[in-house]
C-alpha positions in Angstrom: -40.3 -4.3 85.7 -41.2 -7.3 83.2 -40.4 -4.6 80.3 -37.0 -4.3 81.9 -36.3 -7.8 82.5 -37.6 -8.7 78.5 -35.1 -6.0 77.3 -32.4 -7.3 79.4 -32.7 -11.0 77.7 -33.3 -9.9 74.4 -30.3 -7.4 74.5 -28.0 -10.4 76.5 -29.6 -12.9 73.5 -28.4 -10.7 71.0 -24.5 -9.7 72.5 -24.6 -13.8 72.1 -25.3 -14.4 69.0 -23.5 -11.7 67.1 -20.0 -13.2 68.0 -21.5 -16.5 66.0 -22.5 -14.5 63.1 -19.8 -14.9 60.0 -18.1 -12.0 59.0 -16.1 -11.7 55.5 -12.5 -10.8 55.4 -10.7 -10.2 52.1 -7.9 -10.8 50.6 -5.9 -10.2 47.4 -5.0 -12.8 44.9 -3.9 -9.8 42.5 -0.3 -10.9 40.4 0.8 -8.2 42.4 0.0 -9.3 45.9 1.1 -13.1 45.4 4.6 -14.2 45.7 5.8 -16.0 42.2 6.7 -19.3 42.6 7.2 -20.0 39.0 6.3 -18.2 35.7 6.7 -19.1 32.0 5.7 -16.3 29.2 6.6 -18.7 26.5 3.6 -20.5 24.1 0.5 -19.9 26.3 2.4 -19.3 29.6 2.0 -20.3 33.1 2.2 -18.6 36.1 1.9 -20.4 39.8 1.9 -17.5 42.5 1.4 -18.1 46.4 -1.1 -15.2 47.5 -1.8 -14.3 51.5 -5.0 -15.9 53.5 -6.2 -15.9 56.8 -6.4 -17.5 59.9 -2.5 -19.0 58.4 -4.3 -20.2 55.1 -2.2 -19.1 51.8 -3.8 -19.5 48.5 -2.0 -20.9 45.2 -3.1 -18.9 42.0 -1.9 -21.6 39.2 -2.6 -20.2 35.6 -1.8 -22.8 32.4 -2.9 -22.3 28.7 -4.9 -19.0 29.4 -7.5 -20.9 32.6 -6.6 -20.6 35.9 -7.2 -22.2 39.6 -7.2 -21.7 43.3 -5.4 -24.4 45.7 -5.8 -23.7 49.5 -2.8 -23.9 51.5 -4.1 -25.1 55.2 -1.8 -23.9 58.1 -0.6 -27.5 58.5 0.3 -27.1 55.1 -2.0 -29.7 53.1 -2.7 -28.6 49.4 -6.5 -28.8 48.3 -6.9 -28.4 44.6 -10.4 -26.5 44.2 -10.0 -27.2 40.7 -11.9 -24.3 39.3 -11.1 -24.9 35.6 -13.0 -28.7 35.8 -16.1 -26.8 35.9 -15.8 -25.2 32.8 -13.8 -25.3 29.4 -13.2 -22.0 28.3 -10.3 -19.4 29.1 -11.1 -18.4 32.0 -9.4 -15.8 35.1 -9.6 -15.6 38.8 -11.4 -12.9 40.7 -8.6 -10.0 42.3 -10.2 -10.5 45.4 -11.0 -13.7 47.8 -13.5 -12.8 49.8 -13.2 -15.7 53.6 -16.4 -16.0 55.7 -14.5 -16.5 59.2 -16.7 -17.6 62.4 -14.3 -16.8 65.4 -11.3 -15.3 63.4 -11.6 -18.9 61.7 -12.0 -19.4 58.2 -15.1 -21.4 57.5 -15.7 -20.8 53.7 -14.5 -18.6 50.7 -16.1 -17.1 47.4 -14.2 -16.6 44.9 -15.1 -14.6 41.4 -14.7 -17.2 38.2 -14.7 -15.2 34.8 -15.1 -17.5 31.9 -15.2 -16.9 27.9 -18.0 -17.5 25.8 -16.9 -20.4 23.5 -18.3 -18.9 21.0 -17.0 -15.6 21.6 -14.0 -14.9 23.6 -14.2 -11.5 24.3 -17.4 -12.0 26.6 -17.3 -13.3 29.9 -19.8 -15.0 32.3 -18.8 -14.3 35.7 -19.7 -16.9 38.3 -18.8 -17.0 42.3 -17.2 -20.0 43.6 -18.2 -20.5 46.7 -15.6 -23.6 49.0 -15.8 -25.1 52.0 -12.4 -24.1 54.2 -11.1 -26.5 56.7 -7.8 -27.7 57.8 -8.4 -31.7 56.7 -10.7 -30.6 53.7 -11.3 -27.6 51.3 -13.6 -28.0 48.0 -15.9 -26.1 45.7 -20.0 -26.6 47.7 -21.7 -24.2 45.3 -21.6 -22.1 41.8 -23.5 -18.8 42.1 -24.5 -17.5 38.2 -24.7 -14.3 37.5 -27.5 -12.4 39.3 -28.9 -9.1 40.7 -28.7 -11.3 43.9 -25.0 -12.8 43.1 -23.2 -11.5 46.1 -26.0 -12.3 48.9 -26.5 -15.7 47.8 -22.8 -16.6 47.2 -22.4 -15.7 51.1 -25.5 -17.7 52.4 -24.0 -20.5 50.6 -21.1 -20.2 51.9 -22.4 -19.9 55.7 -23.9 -23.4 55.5 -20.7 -24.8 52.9 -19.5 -26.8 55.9 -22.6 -28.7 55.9 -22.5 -29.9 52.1 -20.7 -32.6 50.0 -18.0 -31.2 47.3 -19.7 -30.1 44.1 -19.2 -32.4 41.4 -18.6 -31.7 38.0 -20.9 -34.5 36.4 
């Protein structure tokens, strides 16, 4: 009888706590999938394209002399500049793919791919995850993942516990 009472309230414990667990939803910030806003072939070019969220977040793929960014759109629609390219010089290109942990169907965080050139050789890239901190009153870079054989895993416990954390600086 205690065996079935244990396996009741471990199996009642458990429903509980998966529903708090994060899960990842992704989306597409792919030239493709975004709606231009403006564009500008000439010189170096610019593009600024309004890509689909979730949870009535939009994100704002802004590209300008060969780097690009990521603004969040919140539902309320406040702009937060995540300001990718602060963190480092070199040509650089967004991810296809924004990857939002969501507790609840909410968004909570997002991890985003960041492919920077070598200064010294443009043709190789270093390829680091941006991991931000999603809210409707605040939205910011919390972490930079390098590249590892662990990249992925790391870029999503960081992102689980990004609510908790300051905004990266790039001092």
């Amino acid at each position: 009888m205690k065996l079935i009472i244990c396996a009741a309230v471990t199996v009642f414990a458990l429903v509980n706590i998966s529903p708090a667990q994060n899960r990842s939803v992704y989306t597409s910030t792919a030239t493709k999938a975004c709606r231009t806003i403006s564009s500008n072939p000439n010189d170096a070019g610019s593009y600024e394209g309004e890509c689909p969220g979730v949870g009535g977040y939009k994100l704002r793929l802004i590209e300008g002399d060969i780097r690009q960014t990521i603004n969040v759109i919140a539902p309320n629609k406040k702009k937060f500049e995540l300001d990718f390219w602060s963190f480092y010089s070199g040509f650089s290109i967004v991810g296809e793919k924004a990857e939002w942990r969501t507790k609840g169907g909410v968004p909570v965080a997002m991890i985003i791919r960041y492919n920077v050139a070598n200064a010294d050789d443009s043709t190789k890239n270093t390829s680091y995850l941006m991991v931000s901190k999603i809210s409707k009153t605040s939205s910011c870079v919390t972490d930079v993942v390098l590249p590892g054989p662990k990249q992925n895993e790391e870029a999503r416990e960081l992102a689980d516990v990004a609510s908790t954390k300051p905004c990266k600086t790039t001092e």
